[in-house]
N, C-alpha and C positions, 0 to 999 in steps of 0.2 A: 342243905343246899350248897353248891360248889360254888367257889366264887367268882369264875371264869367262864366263861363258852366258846371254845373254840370252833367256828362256824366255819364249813367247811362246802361249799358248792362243787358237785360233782357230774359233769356229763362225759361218759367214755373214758374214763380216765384207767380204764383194767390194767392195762402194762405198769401202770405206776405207783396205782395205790396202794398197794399192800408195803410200798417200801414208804409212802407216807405216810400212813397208818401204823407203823409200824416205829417210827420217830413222836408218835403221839404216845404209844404204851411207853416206851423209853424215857420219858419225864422225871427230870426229878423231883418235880411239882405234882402231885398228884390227885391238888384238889380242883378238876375240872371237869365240863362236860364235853365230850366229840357231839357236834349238830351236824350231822351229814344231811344236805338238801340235796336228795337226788331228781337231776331235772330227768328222766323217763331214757334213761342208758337205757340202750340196745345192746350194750356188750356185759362181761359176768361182774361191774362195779359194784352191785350190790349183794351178789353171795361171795364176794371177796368181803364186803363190810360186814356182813351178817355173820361171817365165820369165827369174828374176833370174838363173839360170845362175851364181849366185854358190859358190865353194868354201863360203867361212864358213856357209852357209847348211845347215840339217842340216831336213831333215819324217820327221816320223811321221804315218803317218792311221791313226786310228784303224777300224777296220769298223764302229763303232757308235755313235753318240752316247749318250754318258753322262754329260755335264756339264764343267762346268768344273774341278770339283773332281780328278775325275776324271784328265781333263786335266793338271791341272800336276803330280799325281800320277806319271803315267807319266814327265812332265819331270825331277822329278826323282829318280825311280828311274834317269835315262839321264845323270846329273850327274857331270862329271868335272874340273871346274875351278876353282880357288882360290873365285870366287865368280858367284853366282849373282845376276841382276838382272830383273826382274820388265815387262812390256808386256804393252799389250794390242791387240789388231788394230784397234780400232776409235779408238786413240791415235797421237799420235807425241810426238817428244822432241826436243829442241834437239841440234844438233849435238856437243855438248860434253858432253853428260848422262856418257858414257861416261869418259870422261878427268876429269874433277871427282869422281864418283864414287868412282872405283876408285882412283885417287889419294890420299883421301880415307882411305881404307880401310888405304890399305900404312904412311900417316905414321900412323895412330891403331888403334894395334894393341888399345887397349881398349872400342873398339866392333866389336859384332856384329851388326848392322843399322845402315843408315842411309839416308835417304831424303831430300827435295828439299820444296821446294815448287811446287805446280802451278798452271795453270790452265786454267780451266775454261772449253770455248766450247762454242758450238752456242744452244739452250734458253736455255738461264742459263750469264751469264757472272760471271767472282769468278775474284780472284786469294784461294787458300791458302796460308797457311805455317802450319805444325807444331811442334810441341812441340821443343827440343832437346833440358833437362835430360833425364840418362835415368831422375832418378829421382823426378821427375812421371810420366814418363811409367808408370813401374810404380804409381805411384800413381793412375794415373789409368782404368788399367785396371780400377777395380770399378766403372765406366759404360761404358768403349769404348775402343778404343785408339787413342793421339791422335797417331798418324805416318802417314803417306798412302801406303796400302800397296801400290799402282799404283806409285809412286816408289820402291821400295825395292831396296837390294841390301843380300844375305846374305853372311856368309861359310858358305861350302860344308860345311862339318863338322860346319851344325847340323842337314843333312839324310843327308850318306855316313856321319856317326860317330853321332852321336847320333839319328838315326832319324826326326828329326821330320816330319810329314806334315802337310798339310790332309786335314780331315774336315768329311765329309758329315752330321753328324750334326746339323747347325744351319745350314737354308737360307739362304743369305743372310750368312751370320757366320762364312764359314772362314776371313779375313782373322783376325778379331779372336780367333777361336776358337787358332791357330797363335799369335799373340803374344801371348795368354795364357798357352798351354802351354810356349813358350818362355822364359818370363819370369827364371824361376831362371837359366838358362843363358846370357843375351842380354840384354845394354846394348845398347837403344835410342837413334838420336839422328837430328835431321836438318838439314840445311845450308838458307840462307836461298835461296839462289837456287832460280828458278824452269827447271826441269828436266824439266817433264815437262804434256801439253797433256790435258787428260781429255775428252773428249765427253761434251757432255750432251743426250741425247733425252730422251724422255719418261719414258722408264724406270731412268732415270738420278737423275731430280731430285730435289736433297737437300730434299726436303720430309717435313712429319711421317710415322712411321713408319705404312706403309697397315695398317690394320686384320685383313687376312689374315696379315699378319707377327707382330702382336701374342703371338698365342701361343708362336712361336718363340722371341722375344724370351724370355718368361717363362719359359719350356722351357730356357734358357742360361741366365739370372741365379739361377734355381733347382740348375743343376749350379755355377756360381761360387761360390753361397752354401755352399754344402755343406763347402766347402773348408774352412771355419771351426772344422765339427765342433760347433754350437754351434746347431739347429734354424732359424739363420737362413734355410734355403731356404723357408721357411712364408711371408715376406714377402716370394716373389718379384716377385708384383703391383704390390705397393706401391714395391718397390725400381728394377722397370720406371716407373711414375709418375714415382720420384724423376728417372730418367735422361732422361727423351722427354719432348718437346711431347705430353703426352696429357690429357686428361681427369682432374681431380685428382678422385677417389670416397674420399679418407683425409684423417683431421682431421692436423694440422701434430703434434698432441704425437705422434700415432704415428708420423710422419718422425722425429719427434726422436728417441724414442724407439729406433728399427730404426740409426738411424747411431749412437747410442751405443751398443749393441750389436754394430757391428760394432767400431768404436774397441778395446770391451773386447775379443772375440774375437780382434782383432787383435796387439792388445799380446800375447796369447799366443803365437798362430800364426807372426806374423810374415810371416806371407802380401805385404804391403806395406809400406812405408817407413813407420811412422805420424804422423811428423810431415805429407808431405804430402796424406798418406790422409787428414787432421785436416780438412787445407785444403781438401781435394778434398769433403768433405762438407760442409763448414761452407758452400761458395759452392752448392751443390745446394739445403742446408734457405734460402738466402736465396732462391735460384729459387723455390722453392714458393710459399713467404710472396707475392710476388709475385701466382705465378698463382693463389692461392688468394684475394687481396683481388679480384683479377679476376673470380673467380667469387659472390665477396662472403659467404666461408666463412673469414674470417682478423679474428679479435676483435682488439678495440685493444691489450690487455694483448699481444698477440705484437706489435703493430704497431710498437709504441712502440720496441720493439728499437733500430733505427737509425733516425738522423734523414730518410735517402731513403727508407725503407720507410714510415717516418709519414706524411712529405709524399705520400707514392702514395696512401696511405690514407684521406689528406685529401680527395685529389683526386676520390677514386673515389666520396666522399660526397657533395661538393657541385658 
């Protein structure tokens, strides 16, 4: 039995897969399996798969398409290996990704995720790296979760033992939505090197949240909020603002206000770390201050705060 699964969801991806597929044979790890879930490609994805003739190599096709979620769904209902590692068709990985990784995993038995840093070609290119601490990372979870979930490998127990799934119930946010619910259960951490290559088209590009997404968004930080027990979901709107390059419609004391609020909810809950929940809020209400003198909606009295934010203030007057 191999001791990895590289799970791999595929719709349409023909232009690219043979050069990811192809970064999988190139391993210098070579004890693993390829999981290709193919969601019902209409183009040649699967007699590009079929062609590698490869053992390691495992497809499912699905008769339907039903999404990606979907998809890794079925993958990992077919999970039978110490751990589980995450691609995507239309990516590939450094030779090595496999062996650093899972290596990675055997000497640090106190992490249950961990991930790489990427980069990113095509559209827009940017080298990423990601959060280590893991317990930023849990803290950092009341905006988004800050490890590159394309990069990641699992240990396997937190989907055969403990059950956990991606869900459909937040378009766009099953990544984030999964290491939410995981959070109790899983130390997050991730390695400097770069491991893994992302493609960027157009529908790719990390630009501000599109406006049709927006409700979703608030649709998720309203079930987040909840968690508190504490009426905080009322200020999902405002709590989206705090998080995304968006349009600031809230005066700064009601920021201030919602993240003291959660601070105190917190101190009960315990829901996160609260020392860096502190930090993690305190650097969001400076973002504001920011985009709100930008919009020329941030009085002197808040300005004066720090001396970068006065000299911004300054600037934006004369």
């Amino acid at each position: 039995m191999p001791i990895v699964t590289i799970l791999l969801p595929n719709y349409n991806n023909g232009p690219y897969l043979r050069e990811c597929l192809d970064s999988v044979v190139n391993q210098t790890f070579q004890d693993y399996k390829l999981l290709m879930v193919d969601d019902g490609s209409t183009d040649n994805s699967v007699e590009i798969f079929k062609s590698y003739q490869n053992d390691k190599f495992v497809l499912i096709e699905k008769e339907m398409n039903s999404g990606i979620v979907d998809s890794l769904n079925v993958g990992l209902d077919h999970l039978d290996t110490k751990y589980m590692i995450r691609l995507d068709g239309d990516d590939y990985m450094t030779e090595d990704r496999l062996e650093i990784l899972v290596n990675f995993m055997e000497n640090h038995p106190e992490y249950d995720v961990c991930g790489s840093g990427l980069q990113m070609f095509g559209e827009h290119e940017q080298t990423v790296r990601f959060e280590k601490d893991w317990v930023k990372n849990n803290a950092n979870m009341i905006f988004n979760h800050s490890v590159g979930h394309a990069t990641l490998i699992f240990r396997s127990h937190l989907f055969t033992e403990k059950g956990y799934r991606y869900s459909n119930d937040f378009k766009y946010m099953e990544d984030y939505h999964l290491l939410l619910d995981m959070m109790e259960d899983a130390k997050y951490t991730t390695l400097d090197e770069i491991l893994y290559f992302y493609r960027q088209t157009e529908a790719h590009l990390p630009m501000k949240v599109p406006e049709e997404r927006k409700p979703i968004y608030i649709s998720f930080y309203k079930m987040l909020l909840a968690k508190f027990n504490s009426g905080l979901e009322k200020n999902a709107e405002l709590h989206f603002q705090l998080a995304k390059e968006t349009p600031v419609t809230y005066k700064y004391s009601e920021f201030k206000d919602h993240c003291q609020r959660i601070m105190n909810a917190n101190s009960a809950t315990q829901l996160f770390p609260q020392d860096q929940l502190t930090e993690k809020l305190g650097k969001a209400l400076d973002r504001i201050r920011f985009r709100l003198i930008d919009q020329g909606q941030l009085g002197l009295k808040h300005a004066l705060a720090k001396p970068k934010l006065f000299k911004y203030y300054l600037r934006s007057k004369f």
